[in-house]
C-alpha positions in Angstrom: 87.0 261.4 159.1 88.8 263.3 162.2 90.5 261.6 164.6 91.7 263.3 168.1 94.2 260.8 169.6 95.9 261.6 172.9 99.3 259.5 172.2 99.7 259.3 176.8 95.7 257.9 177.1 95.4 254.1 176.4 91.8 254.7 176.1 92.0 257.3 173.7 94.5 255.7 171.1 92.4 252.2 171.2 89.3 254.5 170.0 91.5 255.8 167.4 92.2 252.1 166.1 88.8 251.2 167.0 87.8 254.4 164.4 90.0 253.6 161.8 89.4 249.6 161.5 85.2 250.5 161.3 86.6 253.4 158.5 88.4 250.4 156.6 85.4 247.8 157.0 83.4 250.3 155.7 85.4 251.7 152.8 86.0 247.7 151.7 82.0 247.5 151.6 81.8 250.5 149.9 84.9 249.4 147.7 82.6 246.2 146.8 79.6 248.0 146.2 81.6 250.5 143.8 83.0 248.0 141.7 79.4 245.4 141.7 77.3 248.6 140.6 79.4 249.5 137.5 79.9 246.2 136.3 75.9 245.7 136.3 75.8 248.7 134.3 78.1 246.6 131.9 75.6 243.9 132.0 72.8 245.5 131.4 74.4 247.6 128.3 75.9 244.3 126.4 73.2 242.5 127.2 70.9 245.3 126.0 72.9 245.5 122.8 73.7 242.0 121.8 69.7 240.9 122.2 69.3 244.6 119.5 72.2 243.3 117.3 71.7 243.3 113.6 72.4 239.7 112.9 70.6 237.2 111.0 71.1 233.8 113.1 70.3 233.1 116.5 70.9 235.4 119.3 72.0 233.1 121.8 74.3 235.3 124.2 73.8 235.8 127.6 75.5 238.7 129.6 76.1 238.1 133.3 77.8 239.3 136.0 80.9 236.6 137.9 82.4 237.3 140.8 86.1 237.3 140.7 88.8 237.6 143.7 89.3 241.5 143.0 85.9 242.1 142.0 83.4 241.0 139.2 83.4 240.7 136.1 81.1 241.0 132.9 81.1 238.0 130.8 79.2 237.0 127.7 78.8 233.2 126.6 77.4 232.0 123.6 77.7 230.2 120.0 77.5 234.0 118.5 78.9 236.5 120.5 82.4 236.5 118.8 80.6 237.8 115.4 77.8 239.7 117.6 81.0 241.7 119.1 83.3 241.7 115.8 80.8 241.5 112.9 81.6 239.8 109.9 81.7 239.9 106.4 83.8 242.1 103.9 81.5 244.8 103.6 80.9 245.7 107.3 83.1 247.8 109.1 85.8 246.2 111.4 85.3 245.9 115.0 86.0 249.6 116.7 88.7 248.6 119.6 90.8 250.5 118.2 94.1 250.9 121.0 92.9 248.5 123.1 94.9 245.6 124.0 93.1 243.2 121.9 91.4 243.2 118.0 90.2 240.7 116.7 91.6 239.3 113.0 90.2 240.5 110.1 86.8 239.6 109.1 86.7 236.8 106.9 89.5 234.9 108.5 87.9 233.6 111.4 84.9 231.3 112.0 84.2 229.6 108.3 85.6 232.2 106.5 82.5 233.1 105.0 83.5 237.4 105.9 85.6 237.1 103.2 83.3 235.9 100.3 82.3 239.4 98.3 78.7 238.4 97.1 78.2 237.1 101.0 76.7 233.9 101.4 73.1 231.3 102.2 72.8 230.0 105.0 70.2 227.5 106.7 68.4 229.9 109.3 67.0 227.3 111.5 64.4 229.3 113.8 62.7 229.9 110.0 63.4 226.5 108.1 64.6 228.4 105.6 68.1 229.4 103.2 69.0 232.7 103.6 71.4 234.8 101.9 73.7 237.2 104.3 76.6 239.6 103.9 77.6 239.5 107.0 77.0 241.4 110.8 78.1 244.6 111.4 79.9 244.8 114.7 77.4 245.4 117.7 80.3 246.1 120.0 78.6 245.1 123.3 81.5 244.4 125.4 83.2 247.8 123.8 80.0 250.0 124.5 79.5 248.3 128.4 83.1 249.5 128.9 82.7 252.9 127.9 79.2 253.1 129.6 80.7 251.5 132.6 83.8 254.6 132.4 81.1 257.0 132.1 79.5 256.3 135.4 82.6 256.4 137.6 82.3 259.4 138.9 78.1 259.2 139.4 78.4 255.6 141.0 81.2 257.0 143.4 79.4 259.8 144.5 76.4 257.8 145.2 78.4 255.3 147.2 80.5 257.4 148.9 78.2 259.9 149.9 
């Protein structure tokens, strides 16, 4: 955006404010766009991945999108989503956040406890009536994967929105 301003014509500086307020309503809505298109990228990845998640109870997460004061957020609720994220039991691999600002404990020490058993353990799988025998989850890291997806677009999404 150029802007010609003649500092000695009224007219011509109030067009120049004029200009640059419709720039920054537009940038803002723009802004908001930006930041709503990622995050349903990061919906539509965890959500993708926890309902594809090797695990042998329910799969009773759902992914959805909150608006927040600074922008939105992708959150996941549900009974399961901790050991849909972090997997459990002793011979899975542990959860790859690996320098982010938060990992989880170490399976087995969480939930029951149940990671840490190493023949695994039964459980009653109610959708089938029946006891089943587990050794755990690996971790699906939907939350991980969304964020990284989300990273990937940055530069596509911006260019879309900005264009």
């Amino acid at each position: 955006m150029k802007i010609t301003i003649d500092p000695f014509n009224k007219d011509s500086v109030d067009a120049a404010v004029k200009m640059v307020r419709q720039y920054e309503r537009d940038f803002k809505r723009k802004e908001t766009e930006f930041v709503r298109r990622l995050a349903e990228i990061g919906v539509v990845t965890a959500a993708g991945i926890y309902s594809a998640a090797d695990y042998d109870g329910e799969h009773n997460v759902s992914v959805y999108l909150k608006k927040t004061s600074n922008g939105y957020s992708v959150m996941a609720d549900g009974e399961t989503v901790g050991f849909l994220e972090f997997g459990t039991g002793i011979r899975n691999r542990e959860w790859g956040g690996e320098g982010l600002p938060y990992t989880p404990p170490p399976h087995g020490s969480y939930g029951k406890g149940h990671g840490k058993q190493p023949y695994g353990w039964w459980f009653k799988a109610q959708e089938y009536g029946v006891t089943m025998h587990t050794y755990g989850n690996p971790p699906a890291d939907g939350m991980l994967t969304a964020r990284n997806h989300m990273i990937e677009k940055v530069t596509q999404i911006a260019r879309e929105v900005w264009k």
